[in-house]
N, C-alpha and C positions, 0 to 999 in steps of 0.2 A: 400513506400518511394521512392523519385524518385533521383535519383543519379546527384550532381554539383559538380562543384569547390567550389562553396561557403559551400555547405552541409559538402566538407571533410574537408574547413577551420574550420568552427564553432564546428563540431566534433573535430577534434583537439585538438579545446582552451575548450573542457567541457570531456576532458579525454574517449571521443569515447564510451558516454555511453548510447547517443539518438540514436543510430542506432536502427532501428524496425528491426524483423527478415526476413527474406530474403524469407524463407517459413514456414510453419505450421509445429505445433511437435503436428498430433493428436494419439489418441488414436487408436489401430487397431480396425475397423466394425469385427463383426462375418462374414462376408461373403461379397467376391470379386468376379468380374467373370473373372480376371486376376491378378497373382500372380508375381512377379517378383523378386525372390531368388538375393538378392547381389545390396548393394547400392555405386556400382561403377560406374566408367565411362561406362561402354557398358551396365549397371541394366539401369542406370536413362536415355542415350539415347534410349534403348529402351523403357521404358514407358514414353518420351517425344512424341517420335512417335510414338507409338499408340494411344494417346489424339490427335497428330496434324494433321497427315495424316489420322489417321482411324477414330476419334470423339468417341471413348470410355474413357469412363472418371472414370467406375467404378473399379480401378485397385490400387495395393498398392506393391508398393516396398517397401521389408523387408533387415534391414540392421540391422547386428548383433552388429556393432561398430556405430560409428557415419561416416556422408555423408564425403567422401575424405581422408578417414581415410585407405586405403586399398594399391591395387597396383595403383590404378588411384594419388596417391598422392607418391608415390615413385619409382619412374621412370625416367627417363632422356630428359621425355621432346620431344623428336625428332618425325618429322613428315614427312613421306617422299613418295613416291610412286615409286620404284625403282625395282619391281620384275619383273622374266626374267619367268617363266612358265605361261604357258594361265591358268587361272583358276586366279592364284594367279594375276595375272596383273590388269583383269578390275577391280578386288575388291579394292585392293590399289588405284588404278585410280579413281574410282568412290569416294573414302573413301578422296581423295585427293580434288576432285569439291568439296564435301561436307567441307572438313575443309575451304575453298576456303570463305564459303559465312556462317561458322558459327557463327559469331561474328554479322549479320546483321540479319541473322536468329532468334539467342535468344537476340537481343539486348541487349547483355553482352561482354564487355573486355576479351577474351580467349586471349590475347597477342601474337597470333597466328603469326608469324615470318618468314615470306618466304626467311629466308636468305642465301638459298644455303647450299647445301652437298656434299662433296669430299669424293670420298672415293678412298684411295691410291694402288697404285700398285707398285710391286714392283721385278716384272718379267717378262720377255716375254708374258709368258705361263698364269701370272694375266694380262695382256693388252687385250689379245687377247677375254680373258672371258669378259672382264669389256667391249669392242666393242660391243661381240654381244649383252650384255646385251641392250649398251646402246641403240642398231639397234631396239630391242624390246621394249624399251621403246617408241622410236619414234614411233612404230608401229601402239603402242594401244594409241597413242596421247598424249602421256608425251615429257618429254623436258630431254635431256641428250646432252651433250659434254664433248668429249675427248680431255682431257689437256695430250702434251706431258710433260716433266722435267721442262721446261722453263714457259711452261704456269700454272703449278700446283705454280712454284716460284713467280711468279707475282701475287697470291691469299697467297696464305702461306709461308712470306720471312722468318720465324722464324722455318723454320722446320731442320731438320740435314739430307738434301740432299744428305750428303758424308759417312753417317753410312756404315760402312764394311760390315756387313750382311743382310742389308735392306735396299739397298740405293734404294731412291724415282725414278721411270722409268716417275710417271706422274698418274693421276687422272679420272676417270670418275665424271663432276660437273652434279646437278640433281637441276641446277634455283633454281624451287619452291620450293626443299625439303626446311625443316626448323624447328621452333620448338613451342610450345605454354606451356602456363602457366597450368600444369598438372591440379591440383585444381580447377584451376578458372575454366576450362573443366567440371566438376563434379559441381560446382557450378552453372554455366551458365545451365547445364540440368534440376540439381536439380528443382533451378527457374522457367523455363519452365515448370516444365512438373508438379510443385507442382501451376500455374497458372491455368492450364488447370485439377486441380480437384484430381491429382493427390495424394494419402497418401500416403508420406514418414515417414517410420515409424524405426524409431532409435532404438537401444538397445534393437534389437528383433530378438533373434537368432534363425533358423529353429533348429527344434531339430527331424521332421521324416517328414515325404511327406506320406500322407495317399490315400490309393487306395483301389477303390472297382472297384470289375467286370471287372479289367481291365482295370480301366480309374481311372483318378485321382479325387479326391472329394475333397481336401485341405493340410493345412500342418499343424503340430505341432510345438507348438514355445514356447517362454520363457515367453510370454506374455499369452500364451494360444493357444485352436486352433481355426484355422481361413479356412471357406469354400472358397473353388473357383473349376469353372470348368476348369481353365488353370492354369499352372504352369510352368514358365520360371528361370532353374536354370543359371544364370551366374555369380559363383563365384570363377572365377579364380582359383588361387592353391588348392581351395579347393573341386573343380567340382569334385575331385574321391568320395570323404568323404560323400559329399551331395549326390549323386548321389547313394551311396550306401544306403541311408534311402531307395532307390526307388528299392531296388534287384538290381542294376545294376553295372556289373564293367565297366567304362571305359578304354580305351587303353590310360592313359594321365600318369606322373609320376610328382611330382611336384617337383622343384630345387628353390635354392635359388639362386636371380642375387644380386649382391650387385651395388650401387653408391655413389659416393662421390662429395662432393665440398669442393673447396676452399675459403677464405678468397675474399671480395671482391674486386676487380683490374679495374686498368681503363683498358678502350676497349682495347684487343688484339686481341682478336681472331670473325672474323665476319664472320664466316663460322660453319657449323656443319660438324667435319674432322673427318675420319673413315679410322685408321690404317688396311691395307691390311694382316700382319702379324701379328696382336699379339690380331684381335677382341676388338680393345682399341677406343673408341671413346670421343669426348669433343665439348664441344660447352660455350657459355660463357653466363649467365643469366642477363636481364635487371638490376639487382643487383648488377654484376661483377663478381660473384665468379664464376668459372670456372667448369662446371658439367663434370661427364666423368665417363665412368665405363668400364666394359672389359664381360671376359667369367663369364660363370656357376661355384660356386663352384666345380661342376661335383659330387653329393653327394644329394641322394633324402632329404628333408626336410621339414616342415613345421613354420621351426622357420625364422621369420623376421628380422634374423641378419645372419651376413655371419663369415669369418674365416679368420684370418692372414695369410698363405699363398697366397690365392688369393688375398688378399689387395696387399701383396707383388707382388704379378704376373702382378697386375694391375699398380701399381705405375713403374714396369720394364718398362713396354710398353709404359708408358707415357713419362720418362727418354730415353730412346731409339729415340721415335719421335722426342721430342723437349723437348732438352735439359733445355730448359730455365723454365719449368715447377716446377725443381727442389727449386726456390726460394720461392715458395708461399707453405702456410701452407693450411696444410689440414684440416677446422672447425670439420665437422660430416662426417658419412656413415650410409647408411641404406639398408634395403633390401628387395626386392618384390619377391614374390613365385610365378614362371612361373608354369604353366601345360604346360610340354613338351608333344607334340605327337610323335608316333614314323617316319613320314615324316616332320616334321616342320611345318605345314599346321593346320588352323584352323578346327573346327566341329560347323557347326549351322545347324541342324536338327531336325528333329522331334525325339521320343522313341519310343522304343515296349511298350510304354502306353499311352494310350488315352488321349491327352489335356497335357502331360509331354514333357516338349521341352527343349533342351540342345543348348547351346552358350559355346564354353571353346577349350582349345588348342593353346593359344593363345602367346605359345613361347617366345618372344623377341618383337614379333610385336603387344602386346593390344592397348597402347598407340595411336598408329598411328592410327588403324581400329576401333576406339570408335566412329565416325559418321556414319560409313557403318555399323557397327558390330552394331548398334541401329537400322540402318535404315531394314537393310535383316530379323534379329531377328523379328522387330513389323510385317515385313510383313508375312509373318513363320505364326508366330502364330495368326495375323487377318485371311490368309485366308489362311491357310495350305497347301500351295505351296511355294516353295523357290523363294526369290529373281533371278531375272537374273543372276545379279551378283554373286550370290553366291552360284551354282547349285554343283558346284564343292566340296563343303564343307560336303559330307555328310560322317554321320555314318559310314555306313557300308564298305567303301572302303576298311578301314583295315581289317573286314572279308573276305571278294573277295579278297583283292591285285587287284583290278583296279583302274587305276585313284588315285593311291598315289599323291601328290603330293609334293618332295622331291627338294625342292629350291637350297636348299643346296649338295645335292649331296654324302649326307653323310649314308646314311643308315638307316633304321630302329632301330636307338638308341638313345631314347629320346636327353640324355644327351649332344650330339654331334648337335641339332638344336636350 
């Protein structure tokens, strides 16, 4: 079905019940020669590209829920390429050109939003970090400028510049950074890559990952078991769980991140603003209502809702920023299970098992890396060499201690990245 203005009229006026399905709900084949664990956003770009770039079509993404149903649909939206260590830079960068051209790419509406990100400062000692950062962003071809007090005030006049314990020194702005429509990301892949031959296959939970001799030979599921000689786990908060069907413990720990929106409001806020103190962030949805979330419960989990004090903690820092926050109601909250690593930093690498490849780690930042994080992955497992970009991301660093990479500066504590 091919997408108008007139198609959403007549839909409309006939209660939106001619729409044809977007892709196929088939049945799982006994046997794939690639498997791809988790029908999120970084499942379905990776088997968009490897139908698109590599011409393998025989492949079937298994998802336990239904498509968009996961962390790719609860999240805050934000897209940005703003990291200051080498490794972590090109990948964002690159992840960045990709969202750039992905709306023309899957000839689908991602609502992708280049509307700028501030992120505040609000001390000497944070100016000086937020420069070099931004030095480094220029470096590797990204776009940053340093807003003093005056210049953060001419993008953001509703902020409370005179707070006592947090007043605003000025901003690092990041242009391009900005935000896209979570779902319609998963959907736009979806489409893709169930175009190009692709089975997506719904309401089909892995239940073990079977191995012979050392290599993998398929997995077991709720539907039954299904062959394949590759097997690509990315499922997010639950990459330990899965992973351990396979004997393996990962170094990841999973937390719940909560966010919330508001009531819908006319335009205020046209920027994506990132509180330097309190990890509080907000931006404002084509809709109106106001997204924003903050920290980590700080508390391992696997449940999809979060806890009243950090709601509390969250609504502080919002109140603190900008005052004026406090008149709009709050509709919903929900919540997405990060896999924290112990550096902050993702893992897309191969296993100590044959054709078993791991994508997870993926902290605070999935969202943003769901075009690279498909693109490094299909390459990975087409031809068993890591992307350029993404050489940095492996396995084993936390058994060596080389090449951590610790963005944050925080230590080897999940919880704290």
């Amino acid at each position: 079905m091919r997408y108008s203005a007139w198609q959403v009229f007549r839909q409309g006026l006939t209660g939106n019940r001619g729409w044809a399905p977007v892709w196929r709900d088939p049945d799982p084949s006994p046997e794939y020669d690639i498997i791809i664990i988790g029908g999120g956003g970084h499942g379905l770009a990776t088997a968009y590209y490897l139908a698109r770039k590599y011409g393998m079509k025989n492949i079937a993404v298994l998802e336990k829920g239904y498509i968009g149903g996961g962390n790719v649909g609860r999240n805050t939206t934000i897209v940005r390429a703003n990291y200051f260590l080498n490794g972590n830079s090109e990948f964002y960068s690159h992840s960045l050109k990709l969202w750039e051209g992905l709306e023309q790419e899957l000839n689908f509406n991602v609502m992708h939003s280049q509307r700028g990100l501030i992120n505040l400062f609000h001390s000497d000692g944070q100016r000086d970090a937020f420069a070099r950062r931004g030095n480094a962003m220029i470096n590797q071809g990204d776009d940053a400028v340093l807003l003093d007090r005056e210049g953060v005030r001419r993008y953001l006049p509703y902020l409370d510049f005179e707070q006592g314990r947090f007043p605003v020194y000025g901003g690092l702005l990041h242009p391009r950074g900005g935000t896209a429509r979570h779902d319609a990301v998963a959907w736009g892949y979806a489409r893709g890559a169930d175009a190009r031959g692709v089975d997506l296959i719904q309401n089909c939970e892995v239940t073990g990952i079977d191995i012979r001799g050392g290599a993998v030979v398929g997995v077991q599921t709720s539907r039954g078991p299904i062959a394949a000689r590759k097997v690509g786990i990315v499922v997010a908060g639950r990459s330990g769980q899965v992973a351990a069907m396979a004997g393996m413990r990962l170094p990841v720990e999973s937390h719940v991140l909560q966010a919330f929106v508001t009531e819908g409001l006319k335009p205020v806020i046209d920027h994506v603003v990132s509180f330097g103190m309190g990890h509080f962030y907000i931006s404002q949805s084509d809709k109106g209502g106001l997204v924003f979330g903050g920290d980590l419960d700080f508390y391992a989990s696997y449940a999809q809702r979060g806890n009243l004090p950090m709601k509390e903690h969250v609504m502080e820092a919002a109140m603190t920023l900008m005052p004026m926050i406090g008149k709009a109601k709050v509709l919903r909250s929900w919540g997405g299970i990060m896999d924290m690593t112990p550096d902050g930093s993702p893992i897309i690498d191969k296993t100590g098992i044959e054709g078993l490849f791991i994508d997870c780690g993926w902290c605070y930042g999935g969202f943003k890396a769901v075009p690279a994080s498909g693109d490094c992955f299909a390459h990975l497992i087409a031809t068993g060499q890591p992307h350029e970009v993404a050489q940095a991301f492996r396995l084993d660093r936390f058994r060596s201690g080389r090449g951590l990479l610790d963005e944050e500066g925080t230590g080897a504590q999940h919880n704290l990245h």
